[in-house]
NULO-171670 format. One record per atom (N, C-alpha, C): residue in one letter; x, y, z. Coordinates in steps of 0.2 Angstrom, whole numbers, plus 5000, padded with zeros to 4 digits. Layout:
N
AXYZ...
END
This chain:
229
X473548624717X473748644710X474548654710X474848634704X475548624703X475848724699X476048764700X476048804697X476848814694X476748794686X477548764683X477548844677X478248844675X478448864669X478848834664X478548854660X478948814652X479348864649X480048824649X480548874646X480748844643X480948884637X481148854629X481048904623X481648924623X482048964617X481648974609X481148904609X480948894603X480048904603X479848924601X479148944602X478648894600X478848854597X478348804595X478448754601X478948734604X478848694609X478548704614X478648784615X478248804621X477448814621X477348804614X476648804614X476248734616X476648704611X476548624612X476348574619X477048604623X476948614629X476348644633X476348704632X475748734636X474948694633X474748664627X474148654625X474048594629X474548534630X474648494633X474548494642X474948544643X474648534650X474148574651X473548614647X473048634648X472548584647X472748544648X472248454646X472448424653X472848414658X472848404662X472748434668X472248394672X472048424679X472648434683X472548484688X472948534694X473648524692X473848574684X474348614683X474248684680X474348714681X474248794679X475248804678X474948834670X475348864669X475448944670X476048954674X476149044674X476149064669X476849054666X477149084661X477549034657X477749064652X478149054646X478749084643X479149054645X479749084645X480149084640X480449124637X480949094631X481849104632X482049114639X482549124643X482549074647X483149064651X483249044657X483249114661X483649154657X483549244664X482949264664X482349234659X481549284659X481249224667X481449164664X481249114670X481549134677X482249164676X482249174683X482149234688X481649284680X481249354685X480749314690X480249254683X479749234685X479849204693X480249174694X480449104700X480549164706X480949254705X480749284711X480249284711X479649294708X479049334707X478549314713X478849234711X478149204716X478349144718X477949084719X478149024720X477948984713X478648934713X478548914707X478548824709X478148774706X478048724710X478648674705X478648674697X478948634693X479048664687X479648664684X480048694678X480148644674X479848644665X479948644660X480448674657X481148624657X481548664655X481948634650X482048694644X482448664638X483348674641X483748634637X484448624641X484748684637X484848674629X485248724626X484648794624X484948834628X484848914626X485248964626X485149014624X485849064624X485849114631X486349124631X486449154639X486549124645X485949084646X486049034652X485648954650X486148934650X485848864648X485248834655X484848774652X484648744657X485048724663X485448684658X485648644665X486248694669X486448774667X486548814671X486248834676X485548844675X485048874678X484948844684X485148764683X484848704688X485448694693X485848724691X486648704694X486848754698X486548824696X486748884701X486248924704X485748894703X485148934709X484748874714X484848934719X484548884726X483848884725X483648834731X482748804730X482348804723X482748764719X482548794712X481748724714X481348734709X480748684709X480948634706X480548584705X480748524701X480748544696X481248514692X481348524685X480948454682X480748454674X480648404670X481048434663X481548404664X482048434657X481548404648X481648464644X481348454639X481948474633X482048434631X482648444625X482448384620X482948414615X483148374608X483848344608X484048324611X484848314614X484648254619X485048204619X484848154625X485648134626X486048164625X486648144628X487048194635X486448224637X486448274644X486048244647X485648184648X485548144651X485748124659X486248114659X486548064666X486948144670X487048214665X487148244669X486648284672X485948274668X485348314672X485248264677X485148184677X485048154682X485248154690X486048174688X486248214693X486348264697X485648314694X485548354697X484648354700X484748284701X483948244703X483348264702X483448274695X482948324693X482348264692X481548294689X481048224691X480948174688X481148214678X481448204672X481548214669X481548194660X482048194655X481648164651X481448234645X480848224642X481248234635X481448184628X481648214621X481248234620X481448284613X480648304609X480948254601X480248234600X479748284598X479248214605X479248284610X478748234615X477948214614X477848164617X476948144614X476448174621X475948154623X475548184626X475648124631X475648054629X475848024635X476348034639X476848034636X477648024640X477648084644X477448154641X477148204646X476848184653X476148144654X475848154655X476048114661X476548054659X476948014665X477148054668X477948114665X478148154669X477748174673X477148204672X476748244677X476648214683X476248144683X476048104688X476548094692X477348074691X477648074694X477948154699X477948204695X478148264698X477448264704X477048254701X476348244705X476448194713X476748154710X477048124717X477348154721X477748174719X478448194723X478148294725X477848314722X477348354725X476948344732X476748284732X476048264737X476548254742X477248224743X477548214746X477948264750X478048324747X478248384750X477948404753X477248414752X476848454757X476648414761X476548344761X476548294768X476948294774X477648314769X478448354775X478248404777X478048464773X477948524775X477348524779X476748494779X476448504784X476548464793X477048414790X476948384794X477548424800X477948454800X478448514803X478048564806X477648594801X477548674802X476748684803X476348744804X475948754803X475948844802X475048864798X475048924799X474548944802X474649004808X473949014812X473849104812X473449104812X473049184810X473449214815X473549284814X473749334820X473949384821X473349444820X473649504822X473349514814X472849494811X472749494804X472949464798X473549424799X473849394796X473949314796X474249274792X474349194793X475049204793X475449164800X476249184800X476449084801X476949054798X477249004798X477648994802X477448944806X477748944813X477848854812X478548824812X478748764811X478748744820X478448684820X478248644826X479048654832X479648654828X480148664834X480148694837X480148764835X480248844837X479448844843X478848814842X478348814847X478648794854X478548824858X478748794866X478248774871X477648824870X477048784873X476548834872X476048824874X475348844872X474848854879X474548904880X474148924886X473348964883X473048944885X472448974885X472349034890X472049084885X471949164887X471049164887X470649164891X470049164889X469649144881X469449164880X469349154871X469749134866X470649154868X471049144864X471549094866X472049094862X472749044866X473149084861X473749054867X474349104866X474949044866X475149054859X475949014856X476449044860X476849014863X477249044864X478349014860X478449044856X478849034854X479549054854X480049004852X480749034853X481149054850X480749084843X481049124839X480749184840X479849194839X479549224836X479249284841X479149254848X478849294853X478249254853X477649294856X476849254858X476449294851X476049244849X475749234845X474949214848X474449274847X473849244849X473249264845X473049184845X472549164842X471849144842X471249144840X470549134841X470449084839X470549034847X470348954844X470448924853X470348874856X470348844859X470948794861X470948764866X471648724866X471248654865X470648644866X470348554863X470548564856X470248604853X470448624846X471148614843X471348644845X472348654845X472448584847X472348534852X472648474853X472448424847X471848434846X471648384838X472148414832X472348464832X472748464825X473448444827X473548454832X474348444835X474148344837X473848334835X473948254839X474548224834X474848194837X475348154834X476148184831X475848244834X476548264833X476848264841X477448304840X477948314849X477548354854X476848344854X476448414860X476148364862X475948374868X475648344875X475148414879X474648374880X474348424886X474548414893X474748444897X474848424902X474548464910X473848504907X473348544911X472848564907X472148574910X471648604904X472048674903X472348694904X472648764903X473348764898X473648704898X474248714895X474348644888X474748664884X475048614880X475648614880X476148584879X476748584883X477348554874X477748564869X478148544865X478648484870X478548424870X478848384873X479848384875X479748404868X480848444864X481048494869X480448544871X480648604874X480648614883X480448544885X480648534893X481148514896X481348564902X481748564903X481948524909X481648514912X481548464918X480848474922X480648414926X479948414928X479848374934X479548434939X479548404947X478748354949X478648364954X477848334956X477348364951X477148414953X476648454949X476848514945X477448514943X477548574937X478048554934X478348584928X478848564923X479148644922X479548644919X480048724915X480148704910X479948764905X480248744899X480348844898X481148844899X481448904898X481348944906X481148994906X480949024911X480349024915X479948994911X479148964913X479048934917X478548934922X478448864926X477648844924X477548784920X477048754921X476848704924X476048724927X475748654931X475548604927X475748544930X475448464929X474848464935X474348444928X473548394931X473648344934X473548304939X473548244940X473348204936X472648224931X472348184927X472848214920X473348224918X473748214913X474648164916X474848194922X475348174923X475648094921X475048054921X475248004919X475447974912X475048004908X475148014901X475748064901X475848104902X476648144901X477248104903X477248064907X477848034911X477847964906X477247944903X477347874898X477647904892X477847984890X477848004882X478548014884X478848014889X479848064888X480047964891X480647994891X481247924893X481447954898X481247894901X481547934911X482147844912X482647864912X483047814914X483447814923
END
């Protein structure tokens, strides 16, 4: 689900807008804005995924709002004006919608922000994950993990931002969602972050202070994964 706001100074577009995208599947509209400052309580408030944005309003313009706030969401710029064009495109925005818009030309914008949406969380998951712990889901991006050990029933993350993190799952478990990323197993007891090894002798490896043991039966899978010159 795309979670957008429509902003625009004039009330009828903003309706037009919102009827509009109540006919297309997985967008939900928040809110309706009739500022760029009411938009930018909204954008604290919660996560906003793509912005409806009119260019001339008082206060703060659109293309203000897009020029001076960080992690702003996609915009699809929605104006009566088409000579702010090449400077909204500038600010890579997904697009640039004149009014009086159809339900077509909307509905392209969308697929496309639809794209470039499926696209970011392919990134984002493809870095990070989130794992239950202590009661809650905490985001722990694939670098900061340094390796992973099984504790009876649980396994324990250990990382090098965060401290240890343990959680109720197994390591065959954990290896299938980690496949293909930078993790190797390297004992029924450990999985090891490939980035985070420090050097590795016969049968055990360091990664910081740690010493882990090497399987015979993974050893050789480990030494085909690093570049040994």
């Amino acid at each position: 689900m795309i979670k957008c706001l429509i902003i625009d100074d004039d009330e009828m577009s903003r309706e037009i807008l919102n009827q509009y995208c109540a006919k297309i599947n997985d967008i939900q509209v928040v809110s309706l804005c009739e500022s760029g400052i009411q938009a930018l309580v909204e954008i604290e408030k919660q996560p906003i995924d793509l912005l409806f944005l009119d260019i001339e309003m008082p206060d703060l313009s659109g293309l203000e709002l897009a020029q001076n706030v960080k992690n702003l969401p996609q915009i699809i710029f929605t104006t009566s004006r088409k000579d702010y064009a090449l400077e909204a495109f500038d600010l890579n925005v997904t697009d640039y919608l004149t009014k009086p818009i159809s339900f077509p030309r909307l509905l392209k914008a969308i697929n496309r922000a639809k794209l470039k949406h499926q696209s970011f969380l392919k990134e984002t998951n493809d870095h990070e994950m989130f794992v239950k712990s202590e009661g809650k889901l905490i985001k722990l991006a694939y670098e900061e993990i340094l390796f992973l050990e099984t504790l009876d029933d649980y396994l324990v993350i250990h990382t090098s931002k965060s401290g240890k993190h343990i959680v109720h799952s197994t390591l065959t478990a954990m290896a299938k969602k980690l496949e293909m990323k930078p993790f190797i197993k390297v004992h029924r007891s450990f999985i090891v972050n490939l980035k985070m090894i420090e050097s590795i002798e016969d049968t055990h490896l360091r990664i910081q202070n740690k010493i882990i043991p090497i399987s015979r039966s993974h050893k050789k899978q480990l030494m085909s994964s690093i570049n040994v010159i």
